[in-house]
Phi, psi and omega in degrees: 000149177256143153295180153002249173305026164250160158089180188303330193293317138355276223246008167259299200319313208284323187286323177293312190284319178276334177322291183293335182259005141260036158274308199268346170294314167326300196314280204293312138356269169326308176281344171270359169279322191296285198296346154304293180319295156296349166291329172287318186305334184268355184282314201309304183321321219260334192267348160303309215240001158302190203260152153318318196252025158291290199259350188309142183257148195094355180257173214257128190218116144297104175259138171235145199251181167243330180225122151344111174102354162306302168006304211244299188303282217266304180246049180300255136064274178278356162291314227258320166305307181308296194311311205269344162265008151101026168268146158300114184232138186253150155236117155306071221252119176278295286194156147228063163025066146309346182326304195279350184079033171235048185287009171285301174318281154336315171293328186267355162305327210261325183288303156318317161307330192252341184279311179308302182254053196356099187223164173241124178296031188328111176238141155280198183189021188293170169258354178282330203250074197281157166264078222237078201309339227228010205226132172269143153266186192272142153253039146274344200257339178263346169296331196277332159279359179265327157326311156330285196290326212269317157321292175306355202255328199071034173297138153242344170256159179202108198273112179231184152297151170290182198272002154249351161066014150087311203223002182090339186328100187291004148283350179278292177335310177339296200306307166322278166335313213269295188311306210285338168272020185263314184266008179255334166253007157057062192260324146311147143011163172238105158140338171306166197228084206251139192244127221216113165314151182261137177274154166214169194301164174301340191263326194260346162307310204226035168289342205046254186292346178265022190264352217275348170279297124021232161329301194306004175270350175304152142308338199218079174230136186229130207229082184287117159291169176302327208274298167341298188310295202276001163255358179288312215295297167328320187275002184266315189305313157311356177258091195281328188295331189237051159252045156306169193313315173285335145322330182266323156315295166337303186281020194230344175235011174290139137332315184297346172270356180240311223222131193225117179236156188237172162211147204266106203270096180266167221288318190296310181263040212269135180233120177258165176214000000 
């Protein structure tokens, strides 16, 4: 008896299967144009009716990091989105990542960097703000600094990470803690607005482009075009010191290097620890 695959049942099975698969590549195209298309249309919806200085083109929005190169691992996307609706944009870096003992370095990688996609940069130096994986900060000490800047900037929006910090890192929590004491002593502006990449499992971490169905059901999803993508790349290349081997897989199969989605941190549910 022939096996499975051998013999004519074999080579009608391997023809049909090449046959068919740039049909289903079109197919997937096609359907990932779609679920594109409706993510802009529901961001459109949602910027009519959002507050003026949410959508305004020229108002000023902060993401705030924890280390010189978050930037780029995580928030390429919503940079590259914020630019491109004509907002002003800053990044706030608390650490000049000193773990390894190369916060000299690293800052000026992190200053290279905010120059590729021109934005204005900011790194701290504090002792509160150690570069520490195994270390919390207070979120009193990163609200007050965030607070600072947003004052002296004249901010009203503010993007940082979620209560998972995209990888567990406890300074990207931190960061998190630090908002939720922001709204709960209401230490901004009246009228700011604060915003927390959304984490996603380890498997939809690294589909990359195949997280877009997916993502495209968010409201708030930033969607790197090809020019978009190869200016993420660039401005992560500057960080020469922390592209080791496994980074260079990252920058090539994280979701977080195409597709950035956000949620809206309201006053109610806000916890700080």
């Amino acid at each position: 008896k022939k096996k499975l695959m051998d013999g004519s049942f074999g080579a009608w099975l391997l023809h049909w299967a090449r046959a068919a698969l740039p049909l289903v590549v079109i197919a997937l195209n096609i359907y990932l144009g779609l679920l594109f298309r409706r993510a802009k249309a529901r961001e459109l919806q949602r910027q009519q009716t959002a507050p003026e200085e949410e959508t305004a083109a020229g108002s000023k929005v902060v993401i705030v990091t924890a280390h010189p190169d978050d930037e780029s691992m995580f928030f390429g996307p919503c940079i590259c989105r914020l630019l491109a609706e004509q907002r002003t944009v800053h990044i706030l870096c608390l650490s000049s990542g000193d773990f390894d003992g190369m916060g000299d370095t690293r800052a000026r990688e992190f200053k290279a960097c905010c120059g590729v996609y021109g934005v204005t940069g900011s790194l701290l130096n504090s002792k509160s703000f150690e570069d520490n994986p195994a270390k919390q900060w207070g979120a009193a000490d990163v609200a007050t600094a965030v607070a600072q800047y947003c004052e002296e900037h004249g901010v009203k929006i503010v993007i940082s990470f979620d209560e998972h910090g995209v990888s567990q890192h406890p300074n990207h929590t931190s960061l998190y803690h630090g908002l939720c004491h922001l709204q709960q002593h209401a230490m901004l502006a009246k009228g700011s607005r604060l915003y927390c990449l959304e984490t996603v499992g380890l498997v939809r971490k690294y589909l990359g482009l195949l997280d877009t169905p997916l993502s495209g059901l968010s409201s708030r999803a930033c969607f790197s075009s090809f020019s978009q993508f190869m200016k993420i790349q660039r401005a992560l290349q500057c960080h020469r010191s922390q592209l080791v081997w496994f980074r260079q897989l990252y920058r090539v199969f994280s979701r977080y290097m195409y597709i950035n989605t956000l949620r809206e941190l309201p006053p109610s549910h806000a916890k700080a620890e």
